[in-house]
N, C-alpha and C positions, 0 to 999 in steps of 0.2 A: 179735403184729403190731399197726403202730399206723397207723392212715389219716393222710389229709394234715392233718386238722383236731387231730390230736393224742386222737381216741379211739379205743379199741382196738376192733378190730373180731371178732367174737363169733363163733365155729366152733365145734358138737358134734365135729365129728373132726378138722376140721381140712384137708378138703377143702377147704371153703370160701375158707379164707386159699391154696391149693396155686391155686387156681383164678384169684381174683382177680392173684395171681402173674403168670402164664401171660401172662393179659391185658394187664396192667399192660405186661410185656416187649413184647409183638409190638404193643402202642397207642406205646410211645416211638418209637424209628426212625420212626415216619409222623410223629409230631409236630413231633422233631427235623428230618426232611428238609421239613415246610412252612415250618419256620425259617430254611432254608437255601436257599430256593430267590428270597427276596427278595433276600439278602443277595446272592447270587448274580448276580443280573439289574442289581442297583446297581452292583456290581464290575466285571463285564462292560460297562457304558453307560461307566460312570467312565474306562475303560482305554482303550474306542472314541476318545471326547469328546478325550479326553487326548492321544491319538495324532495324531489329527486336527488340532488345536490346533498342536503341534507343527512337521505338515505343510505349514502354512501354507493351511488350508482354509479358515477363519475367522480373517482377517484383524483385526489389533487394530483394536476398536472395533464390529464385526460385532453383529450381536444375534444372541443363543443363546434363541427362544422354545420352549420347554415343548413344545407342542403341535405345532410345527413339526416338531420335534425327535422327537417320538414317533410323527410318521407316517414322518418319513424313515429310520427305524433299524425300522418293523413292531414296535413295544414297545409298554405299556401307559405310561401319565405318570408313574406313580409313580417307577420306578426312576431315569427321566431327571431328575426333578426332587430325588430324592437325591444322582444324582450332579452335577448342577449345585449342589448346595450344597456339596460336597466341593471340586470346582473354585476355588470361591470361598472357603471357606478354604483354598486351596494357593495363592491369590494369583494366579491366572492368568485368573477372571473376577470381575465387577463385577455387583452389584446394578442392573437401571436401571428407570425408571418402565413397561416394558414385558415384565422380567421379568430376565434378565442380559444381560449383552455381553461380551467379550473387552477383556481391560483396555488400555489405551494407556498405555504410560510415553512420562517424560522420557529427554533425553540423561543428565541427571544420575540418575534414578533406574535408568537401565541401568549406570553409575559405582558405584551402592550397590549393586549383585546383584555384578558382579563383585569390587569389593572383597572384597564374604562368601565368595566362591568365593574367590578370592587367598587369602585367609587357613586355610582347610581345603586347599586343591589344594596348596599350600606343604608344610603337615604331612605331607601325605598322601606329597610326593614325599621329603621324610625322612623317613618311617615306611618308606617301600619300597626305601631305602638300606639300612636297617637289617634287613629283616625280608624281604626277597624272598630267593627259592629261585631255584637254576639253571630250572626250568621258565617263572619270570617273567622270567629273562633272557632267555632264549630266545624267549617270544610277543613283548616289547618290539623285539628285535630282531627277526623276523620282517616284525614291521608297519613297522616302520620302513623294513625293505627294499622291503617291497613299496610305500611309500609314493612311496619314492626313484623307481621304477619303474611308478609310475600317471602316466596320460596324460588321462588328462578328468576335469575341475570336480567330477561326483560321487563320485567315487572318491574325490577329495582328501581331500571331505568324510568320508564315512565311515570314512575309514581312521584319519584325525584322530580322528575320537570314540573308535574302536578303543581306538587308542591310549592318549589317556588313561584309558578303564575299565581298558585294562590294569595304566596306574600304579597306580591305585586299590587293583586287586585285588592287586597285591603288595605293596601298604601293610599288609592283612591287616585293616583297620579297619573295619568295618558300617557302626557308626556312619557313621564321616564319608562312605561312598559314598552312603546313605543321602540325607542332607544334600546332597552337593556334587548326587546326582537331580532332588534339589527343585528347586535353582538351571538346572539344567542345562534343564530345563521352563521356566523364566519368561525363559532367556535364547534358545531355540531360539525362541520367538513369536516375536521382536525381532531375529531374526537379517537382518541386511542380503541384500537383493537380487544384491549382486554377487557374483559367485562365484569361490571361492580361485585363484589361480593355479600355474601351475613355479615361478614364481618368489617363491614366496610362503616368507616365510623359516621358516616353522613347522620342516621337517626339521631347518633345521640346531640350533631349539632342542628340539628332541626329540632330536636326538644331544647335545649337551651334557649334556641330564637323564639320556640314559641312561647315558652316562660315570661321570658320578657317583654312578649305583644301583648300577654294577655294581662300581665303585673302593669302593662302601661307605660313601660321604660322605655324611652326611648335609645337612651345612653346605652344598655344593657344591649339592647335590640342589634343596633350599628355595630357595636363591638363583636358580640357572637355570630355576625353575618360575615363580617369582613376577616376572623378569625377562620370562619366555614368556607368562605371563598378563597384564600391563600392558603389552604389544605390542600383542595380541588385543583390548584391550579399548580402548584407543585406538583401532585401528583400526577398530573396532565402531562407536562412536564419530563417529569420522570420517566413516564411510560413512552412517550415519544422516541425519548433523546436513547432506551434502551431497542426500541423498535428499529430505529437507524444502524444499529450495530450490527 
């Protein structure tokens, strides 16, 4: 038997090394779960933070201080202040002379998120042409029905997000839902005030896209997603740049 330092460690019978054994097993599990319990507490604040952000709680531009932050969530500063560094690399908060804040874009830099979504939500809707199962037929259509037949603002909303994770997930790709989560974070902070309408023409490009997931078009698919997404972002757009006024 050989210790951690590389010398062997010395037993008349051999108990000795049976022993240190023993030890050694019921001493890992405690060390490993104090390992685990930071890591934990950071995941947890990060995921709070995150949702929050999202919800439009802290409003862009808002200061996220440390200390603030760790009495309103009953936490210790450490984890808050890992996951405010996380945040800030996911592009959603900003370094300030007072600790961070919730970043502020341009019209045009909400123009470059969507763009990167355009370009993976495209893929995504040919990959799910190609590679969806009767079961993603069936949730797409679901939601789509039930979309047809929602009556109030939040619904709209949610049923819409539905929806597209739906695409996503019959696209079959990690990766790009992965990715298009990221975007979907930095575009839900920025999302306009007004709230979708009946007459908001989203259904009738989600019946197009789905037309063509379910005909198996890829071509079709990519076109009517990236035509539905340069809608949305326009009108994002639009609503912003009249909100500022």
């Amino acid at each position: 038997m050989v210790c951690a330092q590389g010398e062997p460690i010395v037993s008349d019978d051999g108990r000795g090394d049976r022993r240190r054994e023993v030890l050694m097993s019921q001493q890992l599990p405690e060390a490993e779960d104090l390992a685990q319990q930071p890591r934990d507490a950071t995941d947890a604040q990060y995921a709070l933070i995150r949702k929050q952000l999202a919800e439009g709680q802290f409003p862009p531009g808002s200061p996220l201080l440390e200390t603030a932050l760790s009495v309103r969530y009953g936490v210790s500063r450490t984890p808050v202040r890992e996951a405010l560094a996380r945040l800030a690399q996911d592009g959603l908060i900003e370094r300030s002379t007072r600790g961070f804040r919730v970043r502020a874009r341009t019209p045009q830099e909400i123009v470059d998120i969507y763009d990167a979504r355009i370009a993976l939500e495209t893929t995504s809707a040919a990959l799910a042409a190609e590679r969806r199962s009767e079961f993603d037929v069936a949730r797409l259509t679901r939601l789509l029905d039930d979309r047809r037949r929602a009556t109030d603002a939040t619904t709209f909303g949610a049923l819409n997000n539905a929806w597209h994770d739906a695409i996503r997930a019959a696209a079959h790709n990690q990766t790009i839902t992965d990715l298009l989560e990221r975007l979907d974070a930095l575009l839900q902070i920025y999302r306009s005030k007004r709230q979708p309408t009946a007459a908001d023409r989203s259904v009738d490009d989600h019946d197009a896209i789905l037309a063509a997931v379910v005909g198996r078009d890829a071509a079709a698919a990519e076109a009517a997603m990236r035509d539905h997404l340069r809608h949305m972002r326009d009108r994002r757009v639009e609503n912003l740049l009249d909100e500022q006024v």
